[in-house]
LUMPA-109368 format. One line per 3 residues: number of its first residue (from 1); for each residue x, y, z of N, C-alpha, C, CB. Coordinates in steps of 0.001 Angstrom, whole numbers, plus 500000, padded with zeros to 6 digits. Glycine has a CB too. Layout:
! LUMPA-109368
NUM	X:Y:Z:X:Y:Z:X:Y:Z:X:Y:Z; ...
//
This chain:
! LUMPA-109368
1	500838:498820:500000:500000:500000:500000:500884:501245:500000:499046:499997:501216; 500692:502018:499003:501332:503507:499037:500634:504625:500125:501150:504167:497445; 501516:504654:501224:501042:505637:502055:502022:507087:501618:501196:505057:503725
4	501289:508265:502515:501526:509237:502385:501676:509797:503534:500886:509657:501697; 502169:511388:503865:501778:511968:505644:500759:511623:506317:501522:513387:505867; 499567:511604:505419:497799:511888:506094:497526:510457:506166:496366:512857:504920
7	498472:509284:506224:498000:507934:506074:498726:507720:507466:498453:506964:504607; 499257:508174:507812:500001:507484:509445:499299:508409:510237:502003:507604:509826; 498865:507451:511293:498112:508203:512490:499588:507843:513800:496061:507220:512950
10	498711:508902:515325:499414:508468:516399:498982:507315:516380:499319:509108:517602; 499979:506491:517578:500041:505259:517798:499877:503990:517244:499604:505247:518385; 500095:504313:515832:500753:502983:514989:501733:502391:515190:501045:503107:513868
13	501718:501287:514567:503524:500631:515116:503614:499245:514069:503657:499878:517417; 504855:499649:513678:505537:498610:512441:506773:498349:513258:505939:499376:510651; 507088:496831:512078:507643:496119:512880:508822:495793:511987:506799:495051:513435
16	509868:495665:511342:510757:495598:510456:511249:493919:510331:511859:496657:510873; 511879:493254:509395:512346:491748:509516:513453:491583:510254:512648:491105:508259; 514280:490451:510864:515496:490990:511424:516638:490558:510350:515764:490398:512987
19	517638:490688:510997:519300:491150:510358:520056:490825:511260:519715:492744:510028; 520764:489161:510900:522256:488631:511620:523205:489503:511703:522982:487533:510933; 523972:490142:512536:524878:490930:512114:526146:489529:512580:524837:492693:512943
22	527098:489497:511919:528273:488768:511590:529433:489467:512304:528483:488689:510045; 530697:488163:512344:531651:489169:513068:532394:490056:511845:532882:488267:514082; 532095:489340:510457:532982:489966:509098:532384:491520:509317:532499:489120:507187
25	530767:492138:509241:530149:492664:509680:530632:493812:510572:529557:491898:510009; 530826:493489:511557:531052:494294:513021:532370:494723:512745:530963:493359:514564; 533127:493887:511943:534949:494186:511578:535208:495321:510466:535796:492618:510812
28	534299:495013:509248:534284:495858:508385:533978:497720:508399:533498:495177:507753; 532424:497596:509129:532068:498856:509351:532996:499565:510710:530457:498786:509571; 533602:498460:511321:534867:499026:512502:535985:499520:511859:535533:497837:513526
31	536680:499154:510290:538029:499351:509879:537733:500740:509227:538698:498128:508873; 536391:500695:508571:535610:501545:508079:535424:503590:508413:534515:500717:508457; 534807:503327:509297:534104:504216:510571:534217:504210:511779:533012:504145:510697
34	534627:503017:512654:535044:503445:513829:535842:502632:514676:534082:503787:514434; 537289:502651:513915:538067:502328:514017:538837:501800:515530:538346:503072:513352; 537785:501312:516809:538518:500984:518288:538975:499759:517919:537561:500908:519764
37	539427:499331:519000:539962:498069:518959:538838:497232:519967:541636:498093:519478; 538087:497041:520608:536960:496467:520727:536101:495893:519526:536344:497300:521354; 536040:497143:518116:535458:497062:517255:535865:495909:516583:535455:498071:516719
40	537004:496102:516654:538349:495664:515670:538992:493917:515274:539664:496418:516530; 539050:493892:516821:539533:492508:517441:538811:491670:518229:540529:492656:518186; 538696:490480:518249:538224:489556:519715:538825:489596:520519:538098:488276:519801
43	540092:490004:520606:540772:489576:522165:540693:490984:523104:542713:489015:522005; 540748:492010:521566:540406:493270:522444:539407:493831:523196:540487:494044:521915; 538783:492683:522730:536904:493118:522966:536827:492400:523939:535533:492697:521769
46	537502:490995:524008:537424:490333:525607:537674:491261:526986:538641:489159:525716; 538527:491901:526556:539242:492933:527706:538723:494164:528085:540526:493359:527330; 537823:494689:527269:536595:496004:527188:535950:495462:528249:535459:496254:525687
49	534888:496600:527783:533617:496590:528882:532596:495760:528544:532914:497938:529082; 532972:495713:527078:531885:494834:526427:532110:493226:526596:531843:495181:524835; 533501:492886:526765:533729:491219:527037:533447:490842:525758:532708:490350:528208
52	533779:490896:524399:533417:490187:523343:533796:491305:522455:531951:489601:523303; 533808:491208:521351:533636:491685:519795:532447:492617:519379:533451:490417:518900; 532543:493859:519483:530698:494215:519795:530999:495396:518858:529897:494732:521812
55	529555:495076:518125:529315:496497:516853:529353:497579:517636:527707:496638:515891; 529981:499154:516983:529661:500081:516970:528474:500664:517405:529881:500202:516195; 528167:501453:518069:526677:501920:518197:526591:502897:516919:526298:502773:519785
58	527055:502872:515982:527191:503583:514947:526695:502786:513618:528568:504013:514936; 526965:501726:513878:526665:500336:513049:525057:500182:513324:527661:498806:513705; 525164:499824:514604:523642:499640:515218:522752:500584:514411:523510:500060:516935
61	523137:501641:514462:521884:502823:514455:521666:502683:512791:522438:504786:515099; 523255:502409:512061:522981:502250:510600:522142:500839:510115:524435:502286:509884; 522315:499929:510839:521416:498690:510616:519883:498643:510882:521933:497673:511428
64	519603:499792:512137:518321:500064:512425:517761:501326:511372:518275:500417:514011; 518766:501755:510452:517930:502559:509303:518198:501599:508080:518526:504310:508969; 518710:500852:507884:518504:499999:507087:517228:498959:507191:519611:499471:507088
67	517135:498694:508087:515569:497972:508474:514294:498598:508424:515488:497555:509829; 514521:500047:508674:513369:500479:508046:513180:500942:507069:512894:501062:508482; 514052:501748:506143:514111:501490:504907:514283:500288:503763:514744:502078:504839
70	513993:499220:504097:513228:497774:503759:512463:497422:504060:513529:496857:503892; 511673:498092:505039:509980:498377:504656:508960:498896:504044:509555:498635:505113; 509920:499476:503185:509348:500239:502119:507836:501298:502564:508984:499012:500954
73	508238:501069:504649:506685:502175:504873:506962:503906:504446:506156:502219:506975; 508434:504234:504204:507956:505644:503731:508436:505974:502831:508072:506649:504436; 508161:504598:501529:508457:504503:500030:508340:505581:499378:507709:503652:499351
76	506826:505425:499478:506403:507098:498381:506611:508210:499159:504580:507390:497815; 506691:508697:500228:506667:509423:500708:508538:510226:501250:505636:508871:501491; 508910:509543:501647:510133:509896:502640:510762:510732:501843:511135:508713:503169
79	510468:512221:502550:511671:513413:501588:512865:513549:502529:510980:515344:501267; 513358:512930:503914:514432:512428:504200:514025:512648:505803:515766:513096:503477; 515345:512412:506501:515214:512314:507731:515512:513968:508226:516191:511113:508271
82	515203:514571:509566:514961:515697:509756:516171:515925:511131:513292:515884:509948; 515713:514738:512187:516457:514620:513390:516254:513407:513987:516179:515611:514290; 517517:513139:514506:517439:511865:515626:517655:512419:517039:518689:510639:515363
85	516897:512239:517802:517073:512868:518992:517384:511594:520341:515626:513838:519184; 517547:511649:521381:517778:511233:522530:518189:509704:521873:516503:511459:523643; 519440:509656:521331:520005:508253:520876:520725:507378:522071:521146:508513:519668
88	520234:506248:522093:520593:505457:523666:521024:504183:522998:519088:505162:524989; 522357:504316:523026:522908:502828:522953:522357:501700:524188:524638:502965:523084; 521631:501062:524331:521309:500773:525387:522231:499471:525887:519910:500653:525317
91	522427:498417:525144:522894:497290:525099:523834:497222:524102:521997:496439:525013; 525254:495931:524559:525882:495946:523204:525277:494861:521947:527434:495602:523505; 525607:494720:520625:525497:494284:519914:526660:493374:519277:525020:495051:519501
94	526399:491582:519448:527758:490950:519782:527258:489994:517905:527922:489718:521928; 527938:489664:517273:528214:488655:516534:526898:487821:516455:529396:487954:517064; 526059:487467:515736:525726:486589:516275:524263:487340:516317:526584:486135:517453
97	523911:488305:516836:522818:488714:517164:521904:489284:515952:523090:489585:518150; 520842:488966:516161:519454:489480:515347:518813:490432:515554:518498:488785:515351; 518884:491432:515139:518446:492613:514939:517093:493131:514316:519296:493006:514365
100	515694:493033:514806:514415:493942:514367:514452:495739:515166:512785:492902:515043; 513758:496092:514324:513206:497511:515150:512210:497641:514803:513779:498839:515025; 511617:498321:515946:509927:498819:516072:509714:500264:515921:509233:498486:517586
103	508915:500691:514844:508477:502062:514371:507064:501931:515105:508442:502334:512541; 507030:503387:515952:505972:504260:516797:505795:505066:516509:506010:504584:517840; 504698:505771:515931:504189:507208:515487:503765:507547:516522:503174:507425:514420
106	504477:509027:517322:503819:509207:518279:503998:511024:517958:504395:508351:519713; 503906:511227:517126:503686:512766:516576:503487:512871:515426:504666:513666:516722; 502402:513876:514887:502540:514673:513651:502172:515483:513320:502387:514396:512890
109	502808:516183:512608:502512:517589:512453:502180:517914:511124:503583:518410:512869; 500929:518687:510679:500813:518850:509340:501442:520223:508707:499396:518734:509075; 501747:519866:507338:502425:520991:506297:502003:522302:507261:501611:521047:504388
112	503165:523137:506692:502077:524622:507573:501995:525389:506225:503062:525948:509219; 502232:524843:505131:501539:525627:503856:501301:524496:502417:502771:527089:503344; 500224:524847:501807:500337:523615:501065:501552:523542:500193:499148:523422:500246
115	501637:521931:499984:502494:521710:498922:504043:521580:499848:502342:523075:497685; 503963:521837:501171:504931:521629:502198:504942:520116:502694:504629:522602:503365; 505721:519009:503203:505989:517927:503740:505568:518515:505346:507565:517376:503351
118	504665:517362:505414:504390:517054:507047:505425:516550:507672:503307:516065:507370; 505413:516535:509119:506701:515811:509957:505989:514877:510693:507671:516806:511036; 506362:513683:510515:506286:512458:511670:507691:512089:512785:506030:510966:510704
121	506971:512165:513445:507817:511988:514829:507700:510472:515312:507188:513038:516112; 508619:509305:515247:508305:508311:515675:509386:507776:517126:508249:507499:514410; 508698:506978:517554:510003:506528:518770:510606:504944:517873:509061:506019:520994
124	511939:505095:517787:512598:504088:517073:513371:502741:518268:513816:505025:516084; 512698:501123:518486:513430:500860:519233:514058:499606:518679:512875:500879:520395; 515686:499148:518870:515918:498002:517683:516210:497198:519456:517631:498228:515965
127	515770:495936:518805:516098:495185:519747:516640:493712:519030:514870:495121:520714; 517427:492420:519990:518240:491376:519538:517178:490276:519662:519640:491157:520382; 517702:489334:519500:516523:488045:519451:516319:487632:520813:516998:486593:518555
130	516711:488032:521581:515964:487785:523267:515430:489437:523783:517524:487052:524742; 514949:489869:522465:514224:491249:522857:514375:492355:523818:513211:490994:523149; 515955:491974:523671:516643:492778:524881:516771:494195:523855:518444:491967:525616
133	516530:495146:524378:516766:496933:523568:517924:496937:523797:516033:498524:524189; 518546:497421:522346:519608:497333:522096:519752:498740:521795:519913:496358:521238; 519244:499728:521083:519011:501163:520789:517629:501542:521148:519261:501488:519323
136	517503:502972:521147:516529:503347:521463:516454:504512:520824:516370:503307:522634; 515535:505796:519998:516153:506735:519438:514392:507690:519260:517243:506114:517908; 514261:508465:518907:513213:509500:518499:513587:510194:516999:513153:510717:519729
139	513451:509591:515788:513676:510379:514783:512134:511342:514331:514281:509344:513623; 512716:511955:513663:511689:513133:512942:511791:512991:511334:512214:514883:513387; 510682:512774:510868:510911:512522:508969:509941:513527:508440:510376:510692:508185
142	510268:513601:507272:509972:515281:506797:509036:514190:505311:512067:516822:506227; 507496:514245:505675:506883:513055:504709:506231:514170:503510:505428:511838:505659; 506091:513843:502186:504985:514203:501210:503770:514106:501632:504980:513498:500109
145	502966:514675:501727:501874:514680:501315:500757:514195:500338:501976:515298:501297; 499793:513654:500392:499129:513097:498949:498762:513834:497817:497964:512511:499146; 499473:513659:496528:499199:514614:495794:497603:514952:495555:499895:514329:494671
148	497132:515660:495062:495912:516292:494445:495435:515680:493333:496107:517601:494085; 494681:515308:493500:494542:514723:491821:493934:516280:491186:493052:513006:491543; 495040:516130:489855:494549:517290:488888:493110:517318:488337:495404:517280:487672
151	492671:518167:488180:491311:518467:487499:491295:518930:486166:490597:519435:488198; 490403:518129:485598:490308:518316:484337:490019:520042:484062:489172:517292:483833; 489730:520527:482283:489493:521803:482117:488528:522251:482362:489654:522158:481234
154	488014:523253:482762:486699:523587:483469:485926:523641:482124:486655:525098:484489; 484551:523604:482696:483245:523111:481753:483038:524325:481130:481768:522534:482538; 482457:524797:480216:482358:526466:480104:480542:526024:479246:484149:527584:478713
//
């Protein structure tokens, strides 16, 4: 179904498929972007805080926009992201783990002139396969609107 701004109400909630993240995974986007040695290594990661090999919370947050952009819920619509606010690594993310996130509409605001993108405000939460929250986040998306259907030439 092609939704639009005026098609998401408050308190909806989608649910995304999940995503193995791998240790090739956790190594790559570490040599990549964020280069620790926790990221990096197993033995280094034994010795962290984390005790293991553990993604980036940078990874995380990119895997939890990858999951919802394979839901194709703000296909027609999404003129991009606006803000991520109160981002909470909550848990680490180890090898191994399965990754869904849950989309919450819990704001919206309509165009304030026509032909302007509405804003949806959702609470974003990704969690692992023992549904432990792993991130937690509040983004803001800047949606289209449903176009108008044009009208034919007036009758005379």
């Amino acid at each position: 179904m092609t939704r639009f701004f005026e098609d998401f109400r408050v308190g909806e909630r989608f649910e995304t498929d999940g995503l193995t993240i791998t240790d090739a995974d956790i190594i790559g986007f570490a040599m990549k972007y964020d280069p620790q040695p926790f990221h990096l290594d197993r033995e280094a990661g034994k010795r962290s805080m984390f005790e293991g090999l553990s993604a980036s919370g940078l990874h995380t947050l990119s895997v939890t926009n990858r999951l919802i952009i394979q839901t194709r819920l703000f296909r027609a619509c999404n003129l991009g992201g606006e803000a991520f606010e109160d981002v909470r690594f909550v848990s680490p993310v180890y090898e191994g783990d399965t990754l869904r996130a849950t989309v919450e509409v819990v704001e919206t605001e309509p165009p304030q002139t026509a032909g302007s993108p509405g804003r949806l405000r959702a609470k974003v939460t990704t969690v692992n396969q023992r549904n432990e929250t792993v991130l937690s986040l509040l983004a803001d998306y800047r949606l289209a609107c449903r176009p108008v259907a044009s009208e034919g030439p007036e009758q005379q």
